[in-house]
C-alpha positions as CSV (number, residue, x, y, z in Angstrom):
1,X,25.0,-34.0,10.7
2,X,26.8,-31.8,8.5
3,X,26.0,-34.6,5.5
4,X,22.2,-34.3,6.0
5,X,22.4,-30.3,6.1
6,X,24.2,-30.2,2.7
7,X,21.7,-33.0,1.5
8,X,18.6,-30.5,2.6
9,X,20.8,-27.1,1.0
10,X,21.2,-29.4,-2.5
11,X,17.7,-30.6,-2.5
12,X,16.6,-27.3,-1.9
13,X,18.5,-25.8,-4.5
14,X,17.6,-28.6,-7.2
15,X,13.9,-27.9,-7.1
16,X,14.3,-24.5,-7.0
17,X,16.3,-24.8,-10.8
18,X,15.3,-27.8,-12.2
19,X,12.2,-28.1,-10.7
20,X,13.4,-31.8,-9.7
21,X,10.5,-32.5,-6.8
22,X,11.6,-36.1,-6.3
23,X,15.4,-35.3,-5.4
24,X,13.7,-32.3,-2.9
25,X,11.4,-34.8,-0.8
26,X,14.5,-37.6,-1.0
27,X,16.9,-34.7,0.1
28,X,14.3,-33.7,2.6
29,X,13.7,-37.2,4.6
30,X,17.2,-37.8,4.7
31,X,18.1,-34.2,6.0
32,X,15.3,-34.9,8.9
33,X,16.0,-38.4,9.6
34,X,19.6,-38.0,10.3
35,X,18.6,-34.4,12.3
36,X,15.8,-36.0,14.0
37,X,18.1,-38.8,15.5
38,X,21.1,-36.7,16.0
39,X,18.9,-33.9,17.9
40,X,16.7,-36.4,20.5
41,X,19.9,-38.4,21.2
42,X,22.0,-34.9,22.0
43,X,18.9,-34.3,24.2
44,X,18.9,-37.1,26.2
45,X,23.0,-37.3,26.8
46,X,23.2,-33.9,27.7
47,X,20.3,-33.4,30.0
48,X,20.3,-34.4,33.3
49,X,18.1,-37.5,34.5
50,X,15.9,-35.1,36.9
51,X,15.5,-32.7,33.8
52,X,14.9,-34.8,31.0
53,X,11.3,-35.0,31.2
54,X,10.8,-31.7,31.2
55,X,13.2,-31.0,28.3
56,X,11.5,-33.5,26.2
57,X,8.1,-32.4,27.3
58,X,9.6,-28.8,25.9
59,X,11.6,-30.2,22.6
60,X,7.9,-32.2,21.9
61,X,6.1,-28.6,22.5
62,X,7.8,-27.2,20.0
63,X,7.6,-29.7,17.5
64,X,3.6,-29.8,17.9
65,X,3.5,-25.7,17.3
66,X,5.1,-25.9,14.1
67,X,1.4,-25.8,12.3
68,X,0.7,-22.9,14.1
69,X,4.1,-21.3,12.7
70,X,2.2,-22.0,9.0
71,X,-0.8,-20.6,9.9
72,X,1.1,-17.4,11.1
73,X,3.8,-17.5,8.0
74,X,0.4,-17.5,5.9
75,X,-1.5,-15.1,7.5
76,X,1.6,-12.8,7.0
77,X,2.0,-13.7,3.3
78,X,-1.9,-12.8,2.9
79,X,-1.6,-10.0,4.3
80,X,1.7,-8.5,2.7
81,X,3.6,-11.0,0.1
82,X,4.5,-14.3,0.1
83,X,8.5,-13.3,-0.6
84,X,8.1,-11.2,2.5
85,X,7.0,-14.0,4.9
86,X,9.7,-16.4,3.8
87,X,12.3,-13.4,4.0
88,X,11.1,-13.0,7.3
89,X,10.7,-16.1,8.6
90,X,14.3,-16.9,7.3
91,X,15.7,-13.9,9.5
92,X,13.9,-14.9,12.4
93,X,16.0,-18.6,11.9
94,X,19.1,-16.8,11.6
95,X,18.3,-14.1,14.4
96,X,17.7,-17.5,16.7
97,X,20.9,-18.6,15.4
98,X,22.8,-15.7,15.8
99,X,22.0,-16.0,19.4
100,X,22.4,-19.3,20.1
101,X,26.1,-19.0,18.5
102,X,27.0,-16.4,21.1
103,X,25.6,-18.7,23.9
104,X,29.4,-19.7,25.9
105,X,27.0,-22.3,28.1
106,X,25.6,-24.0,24.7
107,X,29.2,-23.6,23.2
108,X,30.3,-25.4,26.3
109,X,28.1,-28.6,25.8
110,X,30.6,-31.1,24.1
């Protein structure tokens, strides 16, 4: 997991400088591949039987909104500057993470 994150952060950071697209979109699919598999199968150890349809139901909500997150990041960049909706979508990512972090029941999950 930790593999495909720096993968995505490297990718990221070569088309930003070298404007190298192809190493972006391979970074990319690896970083979701591995995060895609290691996220469903977290999912479906850690949640109990009764639950899991639910959760899934949930996790598969979420997923499915994400277009409606671009819609809403563009809308925003419209309105006020592209720079300012990536800023501020980025601190909304690390608010959420921030308060997952300090979560003692997720922290507990092992």
């Amino acid at each position: 997991m930790f593999a495909s994150t720096q993968t995505a952060r490297l990718s990221v950071f070569a088309a930003l400088k070298g404007r190298n697209y192809c190493l972006y979109w391979f970074g990319l699919v690896f970083y979701n591949t591995f995060y895609l598999m290691h996220v469903s199968t977290s999912l479906q150890q850690h949640v109990p039987d009764h639950l899991r349809g639910r959760v899934m139901s949930l996790y598969s909500l979420c997923w499915n909104l994400l277009p409606l997150g671009g819609l809403l990041a563009g809308a925003l960049a419209a309105a006020v500057d592209a720079r300012f909706a990536v800023l501020f979508g980025g601190a909304m990512v690390a608010a959420n993470a921030l308060l997952l972090l300090t979560s003692r029941r997720l922290r507990a999950i092992s």
